[in-house]
Structures are given as structure tokens and as C-alpha cells.
C-alpha positions in Angstrom: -14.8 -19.4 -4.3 -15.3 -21.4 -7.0 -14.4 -25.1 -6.2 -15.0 -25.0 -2.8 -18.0 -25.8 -0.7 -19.4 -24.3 2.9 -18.8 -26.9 5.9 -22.4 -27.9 6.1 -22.9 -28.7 2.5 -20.1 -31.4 3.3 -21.5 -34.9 1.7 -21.2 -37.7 4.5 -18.1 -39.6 3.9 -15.8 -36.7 3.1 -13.3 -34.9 5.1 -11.1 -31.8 5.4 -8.9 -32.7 2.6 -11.6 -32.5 0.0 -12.4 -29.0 1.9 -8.7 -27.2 2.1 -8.6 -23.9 3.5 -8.1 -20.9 2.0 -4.6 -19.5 1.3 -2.7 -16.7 0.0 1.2 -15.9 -0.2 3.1 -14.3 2.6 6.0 -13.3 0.8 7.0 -16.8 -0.9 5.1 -18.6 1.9 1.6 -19.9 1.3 -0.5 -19.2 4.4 -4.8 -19.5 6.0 -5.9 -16.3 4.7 -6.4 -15.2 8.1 -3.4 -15.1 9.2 -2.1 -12.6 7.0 -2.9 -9.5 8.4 -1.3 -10.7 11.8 1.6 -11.6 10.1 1.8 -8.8 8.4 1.3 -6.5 11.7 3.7 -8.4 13.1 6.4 -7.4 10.3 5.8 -3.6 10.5 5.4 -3.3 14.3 8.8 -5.4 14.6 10.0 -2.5 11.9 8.0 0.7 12.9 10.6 2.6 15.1 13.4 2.1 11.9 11.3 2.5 8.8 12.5 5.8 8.0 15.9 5.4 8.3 15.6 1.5 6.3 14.4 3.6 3.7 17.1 5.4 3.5 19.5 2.8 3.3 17.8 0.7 0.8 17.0 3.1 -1.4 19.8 5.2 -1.2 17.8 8.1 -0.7 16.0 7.9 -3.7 12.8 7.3 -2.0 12.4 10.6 -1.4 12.5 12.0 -5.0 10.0 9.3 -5.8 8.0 10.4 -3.4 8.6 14.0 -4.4 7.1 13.2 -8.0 4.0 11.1 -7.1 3.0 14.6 -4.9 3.4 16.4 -8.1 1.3 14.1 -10.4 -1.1 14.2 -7.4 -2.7 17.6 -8.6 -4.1 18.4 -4.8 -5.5 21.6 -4.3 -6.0 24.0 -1.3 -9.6 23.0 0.7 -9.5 19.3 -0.8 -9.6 16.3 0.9 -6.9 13.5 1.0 -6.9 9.6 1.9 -3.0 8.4 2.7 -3.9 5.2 3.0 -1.4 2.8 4.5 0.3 6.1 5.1 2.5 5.0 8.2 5.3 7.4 9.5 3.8 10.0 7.4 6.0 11.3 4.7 3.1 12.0 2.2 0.9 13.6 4.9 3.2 15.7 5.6 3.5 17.1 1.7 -0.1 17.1 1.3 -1.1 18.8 4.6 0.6 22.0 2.8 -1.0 21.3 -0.7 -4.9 21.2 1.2 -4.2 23.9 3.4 -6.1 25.3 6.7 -9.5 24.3 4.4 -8.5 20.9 3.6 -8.0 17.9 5.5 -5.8 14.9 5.2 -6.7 11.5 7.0 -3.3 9.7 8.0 -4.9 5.8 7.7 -3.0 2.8 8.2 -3.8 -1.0 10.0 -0.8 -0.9 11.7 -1.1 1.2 15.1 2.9 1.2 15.7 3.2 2.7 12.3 0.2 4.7 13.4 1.9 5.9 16.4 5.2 7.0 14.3 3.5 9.0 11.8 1.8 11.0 14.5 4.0 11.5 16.6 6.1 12.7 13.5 3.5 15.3 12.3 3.2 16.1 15.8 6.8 17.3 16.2 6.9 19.0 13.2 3.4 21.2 14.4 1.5 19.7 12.0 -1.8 19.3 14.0 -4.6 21.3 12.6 -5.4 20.0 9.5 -4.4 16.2 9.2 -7.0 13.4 11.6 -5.7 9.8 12.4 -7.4 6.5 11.7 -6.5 2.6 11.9 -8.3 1.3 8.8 -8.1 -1.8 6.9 -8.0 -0.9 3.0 -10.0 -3.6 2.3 -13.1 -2.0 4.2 -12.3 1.3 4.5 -14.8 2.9 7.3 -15.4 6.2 5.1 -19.2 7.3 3.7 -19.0 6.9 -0.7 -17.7 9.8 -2.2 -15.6 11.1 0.3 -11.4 12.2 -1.0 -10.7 13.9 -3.5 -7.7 11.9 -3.8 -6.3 8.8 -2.0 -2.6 7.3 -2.3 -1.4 4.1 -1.3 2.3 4.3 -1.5 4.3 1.1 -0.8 1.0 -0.7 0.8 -0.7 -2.3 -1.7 1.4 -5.4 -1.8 0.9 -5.9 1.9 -2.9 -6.1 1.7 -4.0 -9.7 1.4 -7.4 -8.8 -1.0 -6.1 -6.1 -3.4 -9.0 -6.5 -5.5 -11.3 -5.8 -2.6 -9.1 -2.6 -1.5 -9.0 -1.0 -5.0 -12.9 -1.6 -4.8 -13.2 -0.4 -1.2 -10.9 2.8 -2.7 -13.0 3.7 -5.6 -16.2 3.7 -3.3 -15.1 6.3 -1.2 -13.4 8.8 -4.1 -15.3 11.6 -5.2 -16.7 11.5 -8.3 -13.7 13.1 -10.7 -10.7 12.0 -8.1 -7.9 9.9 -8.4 -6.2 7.5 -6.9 -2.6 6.6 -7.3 -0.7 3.6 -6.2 2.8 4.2 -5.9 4.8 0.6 -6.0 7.3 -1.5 -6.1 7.1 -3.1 -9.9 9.4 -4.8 -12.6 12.3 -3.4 -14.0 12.1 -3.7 -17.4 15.3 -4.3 -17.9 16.3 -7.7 -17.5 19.9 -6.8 -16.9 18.2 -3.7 -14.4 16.3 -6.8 -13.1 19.5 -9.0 -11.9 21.5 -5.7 -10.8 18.2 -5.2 -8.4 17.4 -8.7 -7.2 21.2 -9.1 -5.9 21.4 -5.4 -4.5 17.3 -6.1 -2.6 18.7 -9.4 -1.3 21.0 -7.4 1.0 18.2 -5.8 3.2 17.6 -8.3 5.0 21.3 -7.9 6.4 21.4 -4.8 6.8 17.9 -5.3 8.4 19.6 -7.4 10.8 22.5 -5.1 11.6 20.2 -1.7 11.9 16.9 -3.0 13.3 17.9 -6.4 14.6 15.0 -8.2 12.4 16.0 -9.8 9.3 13.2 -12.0 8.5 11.0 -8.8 8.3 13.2 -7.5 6.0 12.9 -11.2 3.9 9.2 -11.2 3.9 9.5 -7.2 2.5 12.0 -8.6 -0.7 9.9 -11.4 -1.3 6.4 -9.1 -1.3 7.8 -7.1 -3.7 8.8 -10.3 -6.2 5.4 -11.3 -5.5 3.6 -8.0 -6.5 1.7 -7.9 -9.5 3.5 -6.3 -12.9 2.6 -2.9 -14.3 0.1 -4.0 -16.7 -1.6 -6.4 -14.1 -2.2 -4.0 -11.5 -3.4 -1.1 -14.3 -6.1 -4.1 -15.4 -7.0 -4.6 -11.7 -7.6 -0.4 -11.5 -9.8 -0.7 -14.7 -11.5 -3.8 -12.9 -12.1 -2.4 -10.1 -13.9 0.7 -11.8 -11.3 3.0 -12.3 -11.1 4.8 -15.7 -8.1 6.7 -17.7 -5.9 4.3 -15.9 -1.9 4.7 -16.5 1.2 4.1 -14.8 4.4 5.8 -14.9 7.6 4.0 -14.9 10.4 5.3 -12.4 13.7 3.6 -12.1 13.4 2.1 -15.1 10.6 0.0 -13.8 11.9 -1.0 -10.0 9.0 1.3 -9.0 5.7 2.2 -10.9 3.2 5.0 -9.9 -0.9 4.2 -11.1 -3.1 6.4 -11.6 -6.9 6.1 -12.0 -9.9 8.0 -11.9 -13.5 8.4 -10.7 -16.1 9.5 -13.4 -17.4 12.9 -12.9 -20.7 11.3 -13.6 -20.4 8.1 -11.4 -23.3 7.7 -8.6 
């Protein structure tokens, strides 16, 4: 990183403070970078066994019909395969396991082994077993050969991973040449009226948090992640950055949410 210099290159005389480490926000917190990822476990194991039904409650349901629309703009077909990265309790596996079919596979991937653990256990109840594998991946170094998923979704995750930059990077490597990838988010109303009405209604989770899971700081550091997130327009340029082409977003909610899409050339190496 640019104004920084490697321990040994140190110039006699000088000291930590001329060195300071590396830090990046945890919520509204500044922490070592890392740290982050613990913390962050920390958050969704503490929230694992309740996700499902928090989402409920803070969104009022409507998580569901957002969820409903990103499967549609998707465009998954029968024998493909599919990344749901940082896919926990596995709502979107279990749409897409349908959509590939007894050809197609779906890989469930997410750091977090509770959540792991709850989005298995989940497909396994419901007999979905012989097309979708399990993995515990970090996004930013996702253990997959180039060229691998037809399509990969990151729904609700990106804002959790400490080097986005690095995970839309570490995404694009492993899409096929002509797939896509959509990021489905938390975003900015657009609105500024929407914006108010949203901050004061998102500043009750944490209390409801407390009353339903017993954890409200988990719940904070969730609110404050999503202030923190980048804009629309901010995360398209990090897509296009990243290599991603035809990259656009769709608005939902007036902007509370946003879903990205971006694609892989067909003639990419």
C-alpha cells in the first residue's frame, strides 16, 4: 500500500507510529485488517440458528420477493453450474437446485461453518441432496479452477467481506466465459425522505435482535455494514474494475436494496 513500508525497510530511529497497521471498518469501528474475518464469524455464528426468522422480521417478509426476482434475472438453465457464494442457510440453493436440475450442480459456499451447518441441514430436510455440494470458502480466494460457474450470486455477503475488490476479482476468475454474476445488496434509497423512514425503521433491529436472538450488538454491526456499503454506482464501477462487462443494477425498494449484474466475455481467456 502505498505510503507504507515493510518492517525491515524501517530506517534506524523510527518506530511503530510512523509504521501504523492496516485497518478497515467493522461496521463504524476501525479495526487490524485481520481481525475482520473473526469478527465477522463471530457475528454470524452468534446469529446462525435465527437468521431466517430475523429476516423475516426486518424485512417484513419482503426478503423473499427480492429474492424471488434476483432468481429470475439469474437466467439459470437445466445442467449449469451455480456458485451461491456466501450462501448461508440456503434460500437461493434451494431455488436454483430446481433451475440446474439432476445435470447441474450448485455449490452452497460460505466462510462461516455455523451458517454452513444451517443451510445444510436445511436442504437436507427438505431432500435436497443430489445435486447441491457444500464448501467453506473465503470469497476473497475462492478455491475453484478459472472458468468454472456459469453463474455465481452473492446475496447479502458482499458487505461483510473485508477486500471486495479482491472478491469480485477472485469471482470473475472462476466464471465461465459468457456468465454472470449478480450481487444482490443492501444500497441507498434514493429517496432522501425513503432514506430517513429506513434509517429509523433499521435502527430497531438491533432490539428486536436482542429480544428474538439475545445478541444485539450483532444486529448493530449488521445496520452499520449496511450504512457503510458502497452506493449503486460505486459498486457497478468496482464490477467494471474488476473485469466485468455490461454491468447494471436494478433498483428494488426504491433503492434500500440493489441487485448488480455483470458479465464474463464470451471471448475472455
Amino acid at each position: 500500500m502505498s505510503g507504507h513500508t515493510n518492517p525491515g525497510d524501517q530506517q534506524p530511529g523510527t518506530d511503530d507510529a510512523q509504521n501504523p497497521p492496516r485497518t478497515t471498518h467493522f461496521g463504524y469501528q476501525q479495526v487490524p485488517v485481520e481481525e475482520k474475518v473473526a469478527r465477522v464469524g463471530q457475528v454470524f455464528h452468534s446469529v446462525a440458528s435465527k437468521y431466517d426468522v430475523m429476516n423475516d422480521l426486518m424485512s417484513l417478509g419482503t426478503h423473499r420477493l427480492i429474492k424471488r426476482f434476483t432468481v429470475e434475472l439469474s437466467g439459470i438453465r437445466e445442467g449449469q453450474r451455480v456458485l451461491d457464494l456466501a450462501g448461508g442457510t440456503g434460500d437461493f440453493s434451494i431455488r436454483f437446485s430446481s433451475l440446474v436440475g439432476r445435470t447441474g450442480q450448485v455449490v452452497l459456499a460460505d466462510i462461516n461453518a455455523s451458517m454452513l451447518s444451517v443451510g445444510r441441514d436445511r436442504l437436507t430436510d427438505k431432500g435436497i441432496t443430489n445435486n447441491v455440494n457444500y464448501a467453506q470458502v473465503n470469497a476473497e480466494c475462492l478455491p475453484f479452477a478459472d472458468n468454472t460457474f456459469d453463474c455465481i450470486c452473492i446475496a447479502y455477503g458482499l458487505r461483510n467481506v473485508t477486500d471486495k475488490d479482491a472478491a469480485l476479482r477472485s469471482m470473475y476468475r472462476v466464471l465461465k466465459p459468457g456468465g454472470r454474476a449478480m450481487v444482490l445488496e443492501f444500497s441507498k434509497p434514493r429517496s432522501e425522505l425513503l432514506g430517513k423512514a429506513y434509517d429509523g425503521y433499521s435502527a430497531l433491529w438491533p432490539i428486536v435482535g436482542k429480544l428474538v436472538t439475545g445478541d444485539a450488538d450483532s444486529y448493530r454491526y449488521l445496520v452499520e455494514s449496511i450504512r457503510m456499503h458502497p452506493d449503486q454506482d460505486t459498486l457497478k464501477k468496482m464490477m467494471m474494475d474488476a473485469g466485468f462487462d455490461d454491468c447494471r443494477y436494478h433498483d428494488v425498494m426504491g433503492g434500500i436494496c440493489a441487485i448488480h449484474l455483470g458479465f464474463k466475455s464470451a471471448h475472455a481467456n
